[in-house]
C-alpha positions in Angstrom: -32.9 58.4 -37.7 -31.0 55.8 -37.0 -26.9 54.8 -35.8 -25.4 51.7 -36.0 -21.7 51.7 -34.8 -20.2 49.4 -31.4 -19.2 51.9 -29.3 -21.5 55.0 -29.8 -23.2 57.0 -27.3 -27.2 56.3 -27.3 -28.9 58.4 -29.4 -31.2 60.8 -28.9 -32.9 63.5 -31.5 -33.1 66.6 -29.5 -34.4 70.1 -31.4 -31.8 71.8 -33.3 -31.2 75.0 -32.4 -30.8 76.7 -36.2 -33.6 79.3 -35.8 -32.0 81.0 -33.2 -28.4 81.1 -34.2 -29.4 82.4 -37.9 -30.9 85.0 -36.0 -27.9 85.6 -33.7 -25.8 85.7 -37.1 -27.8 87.8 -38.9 -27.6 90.2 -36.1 -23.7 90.1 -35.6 -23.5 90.1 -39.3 -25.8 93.7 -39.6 -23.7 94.8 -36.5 -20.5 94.2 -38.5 -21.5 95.5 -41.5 -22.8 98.7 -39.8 -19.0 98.9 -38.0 -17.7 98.9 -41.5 -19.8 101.3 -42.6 -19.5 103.7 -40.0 -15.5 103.2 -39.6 -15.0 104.0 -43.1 -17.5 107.2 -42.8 -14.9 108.1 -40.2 -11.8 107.5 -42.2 -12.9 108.9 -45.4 -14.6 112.4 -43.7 -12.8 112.9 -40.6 -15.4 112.6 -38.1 -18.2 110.3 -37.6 -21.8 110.4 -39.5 -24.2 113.0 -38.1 -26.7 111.3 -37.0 -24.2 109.6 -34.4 -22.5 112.3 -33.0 -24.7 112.7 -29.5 -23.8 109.1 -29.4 -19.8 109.4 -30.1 -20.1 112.4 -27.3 -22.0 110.1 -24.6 -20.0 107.3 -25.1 -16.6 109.3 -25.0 -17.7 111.3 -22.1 -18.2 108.1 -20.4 -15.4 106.8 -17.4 -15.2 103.2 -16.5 -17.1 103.9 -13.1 -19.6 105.5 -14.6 -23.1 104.1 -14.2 -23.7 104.0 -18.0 -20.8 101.8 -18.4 -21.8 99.7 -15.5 -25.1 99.2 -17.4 -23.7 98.3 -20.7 -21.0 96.0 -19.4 -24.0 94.1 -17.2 -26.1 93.9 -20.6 -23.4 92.5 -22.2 -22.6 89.7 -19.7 -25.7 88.7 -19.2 -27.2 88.7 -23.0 -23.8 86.3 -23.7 -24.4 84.3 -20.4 -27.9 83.9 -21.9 -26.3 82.7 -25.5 -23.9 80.8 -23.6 -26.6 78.3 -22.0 -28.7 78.6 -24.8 -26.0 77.0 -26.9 -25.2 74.9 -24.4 -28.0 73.2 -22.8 -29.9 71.0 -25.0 -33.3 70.6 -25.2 -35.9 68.3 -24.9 -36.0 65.2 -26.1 -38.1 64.7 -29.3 -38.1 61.0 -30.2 -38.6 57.5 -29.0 -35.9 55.2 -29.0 -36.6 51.7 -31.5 -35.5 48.3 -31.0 -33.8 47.8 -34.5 -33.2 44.2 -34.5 -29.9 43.0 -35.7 -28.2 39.0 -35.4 -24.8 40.8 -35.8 -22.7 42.1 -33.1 -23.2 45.5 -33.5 -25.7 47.4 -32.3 -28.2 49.3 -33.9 -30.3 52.3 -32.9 -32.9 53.8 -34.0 -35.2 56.5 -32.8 -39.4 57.5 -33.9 -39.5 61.2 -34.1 -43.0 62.5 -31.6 -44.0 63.5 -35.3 -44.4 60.1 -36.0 -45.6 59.0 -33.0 -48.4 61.5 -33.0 -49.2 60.4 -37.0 -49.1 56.9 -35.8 -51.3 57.5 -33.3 -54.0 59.5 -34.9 -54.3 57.1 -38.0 -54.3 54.0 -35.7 -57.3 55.7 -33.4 -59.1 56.9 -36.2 -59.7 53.8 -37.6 -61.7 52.1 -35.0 -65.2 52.3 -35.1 -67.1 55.0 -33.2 -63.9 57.4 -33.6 -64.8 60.3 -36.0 -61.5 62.3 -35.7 -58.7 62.4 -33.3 -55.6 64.4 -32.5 -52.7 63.5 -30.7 -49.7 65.1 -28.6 -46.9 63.4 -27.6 -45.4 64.7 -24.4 -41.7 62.8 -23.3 -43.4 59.5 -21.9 -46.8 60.0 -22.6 -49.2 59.8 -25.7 -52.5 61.8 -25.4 -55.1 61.1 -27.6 -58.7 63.7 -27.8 -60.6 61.8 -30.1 -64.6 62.6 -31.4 -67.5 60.0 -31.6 -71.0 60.4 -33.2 -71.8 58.2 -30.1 -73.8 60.1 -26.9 -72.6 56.9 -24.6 -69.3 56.5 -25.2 -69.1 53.1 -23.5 -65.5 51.6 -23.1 -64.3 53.6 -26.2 -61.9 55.1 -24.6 -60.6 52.3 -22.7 -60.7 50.6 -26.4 -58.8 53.4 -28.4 -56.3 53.5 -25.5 -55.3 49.8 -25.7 -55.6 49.9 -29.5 -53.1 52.8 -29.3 -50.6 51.5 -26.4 -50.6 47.9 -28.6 -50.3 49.6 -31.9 -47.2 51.6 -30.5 -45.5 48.7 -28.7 -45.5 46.7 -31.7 -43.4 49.7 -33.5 -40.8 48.4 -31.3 -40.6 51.4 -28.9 -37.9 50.6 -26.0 -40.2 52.1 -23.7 -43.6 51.8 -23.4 -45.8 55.1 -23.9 -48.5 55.9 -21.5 -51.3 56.4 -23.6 -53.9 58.7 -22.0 -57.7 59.3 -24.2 -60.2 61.8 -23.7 -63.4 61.2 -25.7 -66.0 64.4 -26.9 -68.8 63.3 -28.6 -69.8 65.4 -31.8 -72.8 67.1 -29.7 -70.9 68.6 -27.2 
């Protein structure tokens, strides 16, 4: 992902937030539908469907001090409050920025997804010798590395594989510098 353009704000992949509104719209969109449904029920027969009628009677007994409405009015507020920030607030970050060198006078951006990162990071630490497997997280700052070894004495691997990693990753470009943490398990633990 990258930007190039003089006067852009820096950028920054952050999730996307499709899951959750699809959901959100396939549930207004079944509520609607149903609101068709029922109105023309109502239009075409005279009175509402059967099976809604307690419903119809509870609702139209209801006053607008009445507890019940209390309750459905406080639901409502705070289910679109909750919406309201979800939409609003974004999340957290999920990328590195990368120097992207230019001799021009713009500027570009570019950013390394954690996906990356992580793949980066495994490949590079699996690789070295006495490494078997390894798995990788990436956490805002901070790269964390579990990798296995056929070895019982570890030695300085893991000071190894961590400055392998760190060196590895800083010569991607990154603008900051991960922290690049190892844990070591040998295969007979």
């Amino acid at each position: 992902m990258s930007r190039n353009h003089p006067h852009s704000k820096r950028l920054r992949r952050r999730p996307g937030r499709s899951l959750a509104a699809s959901l959100v719209a396939i549930v207004l969109l079944a509520l609607g539908v149903a609101a068709i449904w029922l109105s023309v029920a109502r239009l075409v027969n005279g009175s509402w469907p059967g099976f809604l009628a307690t419903a119809v009677q509870w609702f139209g007994s209801l006053s607008w001090d009445s507890p019940g409405t209390w309750i459905i009015a406080i639901a409502a507020v705070v289910i679109g409050i909750v919406l309201l920030l979800a939409a609003l607030i974004p999340g957290k970050f999920s990328g590195m920025a990368v120097q992207a060198g230019g001799d021009d006078d713009r500027a570009t951006e570019a950013l390394l997804s954690n996906r990356a990162l992580t793949r980066l990071a495994t490949a590079h630490a699996e690789r070295m010798d006495g490494v078997t497997t390894s798995k990788a997280r990436v956490k805002g700052k901070k790269v964390r590395l579990t990798v296995t070894s056929p070895l019982r004495q570890p030695g300085d691997l893991r000071r190894r594989v961590a400055e392998s990693v760190a060196e590895r990753l800083q010569s991607t470009g990154l603008v900051h510098k991960p922290k690049v943490g190892v844990r070591v398990r040998s295969i007979s633990d």
